[in-house]
Each structure stands twice: as C-alpha cells, then as structure tokens.
C-alpha positions as MATLAB code, in Angstrom:
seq = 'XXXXXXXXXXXXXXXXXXXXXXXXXXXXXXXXXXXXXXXXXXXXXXXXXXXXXXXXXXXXXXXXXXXXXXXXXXXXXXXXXXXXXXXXXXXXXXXXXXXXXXXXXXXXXXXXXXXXXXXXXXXXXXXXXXXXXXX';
ca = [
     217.805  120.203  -27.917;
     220.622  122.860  -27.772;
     224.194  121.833  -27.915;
     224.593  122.868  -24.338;
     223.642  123.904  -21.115;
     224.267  127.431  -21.594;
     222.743  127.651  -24.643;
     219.865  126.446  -23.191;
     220.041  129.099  -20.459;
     220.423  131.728  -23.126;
     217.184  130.544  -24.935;
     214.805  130.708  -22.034;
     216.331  134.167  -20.733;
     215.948  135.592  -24.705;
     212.146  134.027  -24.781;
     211.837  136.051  -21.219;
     212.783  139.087  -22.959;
     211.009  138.773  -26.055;
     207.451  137.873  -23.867;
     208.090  141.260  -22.144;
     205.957  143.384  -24.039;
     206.336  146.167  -21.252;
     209.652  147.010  -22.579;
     212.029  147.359  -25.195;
     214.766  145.017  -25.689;
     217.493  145.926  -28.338;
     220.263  143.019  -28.852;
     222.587  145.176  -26.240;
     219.737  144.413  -23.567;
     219.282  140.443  -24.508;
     223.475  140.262  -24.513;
     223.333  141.832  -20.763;
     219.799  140.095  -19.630;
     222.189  136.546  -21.213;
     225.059  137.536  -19.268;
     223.556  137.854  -16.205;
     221.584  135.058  -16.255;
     224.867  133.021  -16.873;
     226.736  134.621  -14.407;
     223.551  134.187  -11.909;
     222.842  130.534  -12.671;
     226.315  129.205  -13.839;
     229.087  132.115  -12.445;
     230.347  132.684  -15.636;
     231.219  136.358  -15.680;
     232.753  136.443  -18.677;
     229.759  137.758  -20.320;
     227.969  136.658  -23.943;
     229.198  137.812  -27.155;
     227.041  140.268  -29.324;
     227.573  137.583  -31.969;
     226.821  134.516  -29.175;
     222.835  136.113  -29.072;
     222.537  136.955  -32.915;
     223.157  133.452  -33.587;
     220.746  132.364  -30.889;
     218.144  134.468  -32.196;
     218.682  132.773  -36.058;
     218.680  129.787  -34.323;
     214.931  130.353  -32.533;
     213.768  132.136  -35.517;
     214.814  128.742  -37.626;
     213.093  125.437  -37.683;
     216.618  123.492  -36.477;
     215.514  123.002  -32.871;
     211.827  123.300  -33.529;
     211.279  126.571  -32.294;
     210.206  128.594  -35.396;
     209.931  131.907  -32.950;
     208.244  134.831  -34.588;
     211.030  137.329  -33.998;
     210.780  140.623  -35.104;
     212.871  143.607  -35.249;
     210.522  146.810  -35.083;
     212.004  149.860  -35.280;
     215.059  149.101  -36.836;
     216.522  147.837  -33.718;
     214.236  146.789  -30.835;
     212.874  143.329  -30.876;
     209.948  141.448  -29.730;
     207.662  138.628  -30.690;
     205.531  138.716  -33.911;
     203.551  137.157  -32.057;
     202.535  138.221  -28.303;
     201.477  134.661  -27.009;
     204.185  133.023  -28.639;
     206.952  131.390  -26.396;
     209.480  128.759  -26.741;
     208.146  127.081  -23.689;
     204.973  126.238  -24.936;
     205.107  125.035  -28.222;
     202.329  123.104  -29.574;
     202.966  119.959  -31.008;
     202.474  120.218  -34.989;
     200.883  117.253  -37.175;
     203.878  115.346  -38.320;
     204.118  115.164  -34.652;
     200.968  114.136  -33.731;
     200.986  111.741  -36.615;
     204.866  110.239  -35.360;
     203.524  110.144  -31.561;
     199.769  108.448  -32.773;
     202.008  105.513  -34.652;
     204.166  104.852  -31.294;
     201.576  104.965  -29.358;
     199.709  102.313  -31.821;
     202.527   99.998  -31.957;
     203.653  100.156  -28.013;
     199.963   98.723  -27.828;
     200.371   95.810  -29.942;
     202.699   94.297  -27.145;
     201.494   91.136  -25.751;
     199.010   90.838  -22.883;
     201.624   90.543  -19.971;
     200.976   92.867  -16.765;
     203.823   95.386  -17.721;
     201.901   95.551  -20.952;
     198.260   96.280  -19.144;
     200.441   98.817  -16.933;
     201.535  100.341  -20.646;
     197.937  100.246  -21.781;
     196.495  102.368  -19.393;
     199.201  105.034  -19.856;
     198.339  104.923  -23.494;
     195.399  105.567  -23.304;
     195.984  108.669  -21.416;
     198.493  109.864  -23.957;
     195.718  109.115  -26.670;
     193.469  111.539  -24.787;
     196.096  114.179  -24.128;
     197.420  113.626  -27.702;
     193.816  114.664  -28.408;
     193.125  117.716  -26.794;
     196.687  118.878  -28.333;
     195.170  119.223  -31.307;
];
C-alpha cells in the first residue's frame, strides 16, 4: 500500500495516463495530469515535483508494492505501457498468492462447528471458487 494518500492519488492518475493509448504522455504531462488531480481531489496547488513522478514510476515499475507495471519509454521520452491491457487496478493475483490465500482459507475452516463458524464456511467456500477462477 503506498505511504500515503497522495501517493496513492498519483498512482491511479499515472496508470490513467499510461492506459491512454490515444495519446502521448511525456513525464511533463504525468507531472501536470498529478498535479491536477491533487489539486482537484485534495486542493493542493502546490503542484508535483518532476522528481515526485520519476520516483513513482520506479516505484510501479518495481515489485515493492506489487505492481510490477510494464513501463516503457518509447521514443526516448514518451511513455506508455509495455503492455496495453496492463493496469495497476487489476492485477491478478500471482501463485505465492494463491498458494498464501488457499492455506488461510484451509485453516479458517478448521474452526470448530459453532454457527459463526458455519457463517465462515459458507464464505469460504465462495472464496475457494473465486480463488479458482483467478487462476
């Protein structure tokens, strides 16, 4: 999870960008598509630092909040997914996720046979079936 709430914001608006394959974003456009998005959602008009959105983009391109984004730069200074379907939004859960999610799920099911544990149960056994069709 990012450190804050407007690093957050700056994420999702970068992803926005980046999805936009109808134009061209260069890191002057993601700074001024950031800033506005602060200054829309937060009123923060003090704008985003050239250097604030280069380290966002290392962070999305790196595996430290899970994103692993495919960015690109093309051109020598326009940037876009690697990948067109790609988004930070809709991430699919890997393995060692699966695998992590399948044990919970296994030992939130060994609780006793109380009602709040039937009430777990059924639950369960829809996250087994959505766990599932994830992969």
């Amino acid at each position: 999870m990012p450190a804050n709430k407007n690093a957050l914001i700056r994420y999702k608006i970068i992803d926005k960008c980046l999805r936009n394959r109808y134009r061209r974003w260069t890191i002057e456009d993601l700074v001024d598509a950031c800033s506005d998005a602060l200054y829309d959602m937060e009123g923060i008009d003090k704008g985003v630092s050239l250097r604030t959105v280069q380290g966002d983009i290392q962070i999305m391109r790196s595996d430290k909040l899970g994103y692993n984004a495919p960015i690109e730069v093309y051109e020598n200074k326009f940037y876009r997914y690697a990948d067109p379907e790609y988004s930070i939004n809709e991430n699919p859960l890997n393995a060692e996720d699966y695998e992590l999610m399948e044990k919970a799920v296994c030992l939130i099911g060994e609780i006793s046979e109380n009602e709040t544990a039937k009430e777990l149960k059924k639950v369960l056994s829809k996250l087994k079936e959505k766990l599932l069709f994830l992969l």
